[in-house]
C-alpha positions in Angstrom: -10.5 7.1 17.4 -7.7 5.7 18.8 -4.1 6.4 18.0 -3.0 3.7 16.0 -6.4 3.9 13.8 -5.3 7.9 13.7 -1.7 7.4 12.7 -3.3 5.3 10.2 -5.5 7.0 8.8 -3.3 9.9 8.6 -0.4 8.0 6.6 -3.7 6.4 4.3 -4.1 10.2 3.4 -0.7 11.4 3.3 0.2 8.3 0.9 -3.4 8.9 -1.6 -2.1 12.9 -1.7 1.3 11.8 -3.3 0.1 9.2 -5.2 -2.0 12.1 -6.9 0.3 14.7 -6.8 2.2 12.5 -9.0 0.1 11.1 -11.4 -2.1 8.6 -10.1 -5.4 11.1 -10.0 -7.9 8.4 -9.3 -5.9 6.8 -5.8 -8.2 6.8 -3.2 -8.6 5.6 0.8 -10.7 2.4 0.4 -13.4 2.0 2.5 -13.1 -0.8 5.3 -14.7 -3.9 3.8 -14.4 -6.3 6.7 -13.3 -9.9 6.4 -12.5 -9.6 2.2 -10.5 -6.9 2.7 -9.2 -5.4 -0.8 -5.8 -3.3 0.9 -6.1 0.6 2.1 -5.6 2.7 -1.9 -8.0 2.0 -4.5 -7.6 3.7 -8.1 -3.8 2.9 -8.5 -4.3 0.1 -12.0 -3.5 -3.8 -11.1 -2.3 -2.6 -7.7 -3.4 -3.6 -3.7 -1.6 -1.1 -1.6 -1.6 -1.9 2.2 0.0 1.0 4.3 1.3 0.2 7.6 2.4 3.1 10.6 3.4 0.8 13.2 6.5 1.0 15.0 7.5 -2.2 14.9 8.2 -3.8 11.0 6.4 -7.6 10.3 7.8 -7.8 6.9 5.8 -11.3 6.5 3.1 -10.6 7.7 2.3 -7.4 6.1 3.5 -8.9 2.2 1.1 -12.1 3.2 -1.6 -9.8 3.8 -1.1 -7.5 0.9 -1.2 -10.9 -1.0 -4.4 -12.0 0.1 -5.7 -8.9 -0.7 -4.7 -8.7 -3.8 -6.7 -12.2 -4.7 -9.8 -10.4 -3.1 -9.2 -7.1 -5.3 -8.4 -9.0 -8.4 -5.0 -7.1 -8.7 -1.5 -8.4 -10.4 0.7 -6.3 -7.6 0.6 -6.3 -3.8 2.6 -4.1 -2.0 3.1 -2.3 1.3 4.2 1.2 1.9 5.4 1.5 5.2 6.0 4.9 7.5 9.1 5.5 8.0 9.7 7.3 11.2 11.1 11.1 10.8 10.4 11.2 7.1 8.0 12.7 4.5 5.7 10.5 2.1 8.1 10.0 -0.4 10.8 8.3 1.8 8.6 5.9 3.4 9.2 2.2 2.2 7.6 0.4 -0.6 7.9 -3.1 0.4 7.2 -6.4 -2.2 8.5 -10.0 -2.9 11.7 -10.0 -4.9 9.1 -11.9 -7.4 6.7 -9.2 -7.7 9.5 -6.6 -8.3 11.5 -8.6 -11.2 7.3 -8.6 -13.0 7.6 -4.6 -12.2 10.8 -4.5 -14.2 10.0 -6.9 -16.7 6.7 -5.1 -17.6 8.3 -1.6 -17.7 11.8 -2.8 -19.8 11.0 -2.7 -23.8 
């Protein structure tokens, strides 16, 4: 494996282990599906997670993908969680349109 598929796969695991440790029990590292790709968590309700380690940030690219993957999956939210360099799980960025987040706070406002 090479390292960019490593750091990957070791920020896929290190996001899944804080989703669970905080309340999302059934998040889990999707398996690769090719060309209808449905983003990297599973298990987290309406949701497409895509998590990204690179160095370099493509903001546009990385929403537009988690959007297309979340018309494969079927899922209401698509959002990135991004690595942030020098930093545990929990300070890594959660990145979404300004769209999707206003839905977030609608849906979670009485």
């Amino acid at each position: 494996m090479n390292a960019p598929k490593r750091k990957g796969t070791a920020w896929e695991s290190a996001v899944v282990a804080y989703l669970t440790d905080n309340g999302f029990s059934r998040a889990e590292r999707r398996a690769l599906s090719g060309f209808v790709d449905r983003g990297d968590i599973a298990g987290v309700p309406r949701t497409v997670i895509e998590c990204k380690a690179a160095k370099a940030m493509d903001l546009a690219g990385w929403i537009k993908e988690a959007e297309a993957e979340a018309v494969n999956a079927g899922a209401e939210v698509p959002v990135v969680f991004a690595k942030r360099r020098q930093h545990g799980t929990a300070d890594g960025y959660a990145i979404c349109t300004i769209e999707t987040f206003v839905r977030l706070l609608r849906q979670s406002w009485p």
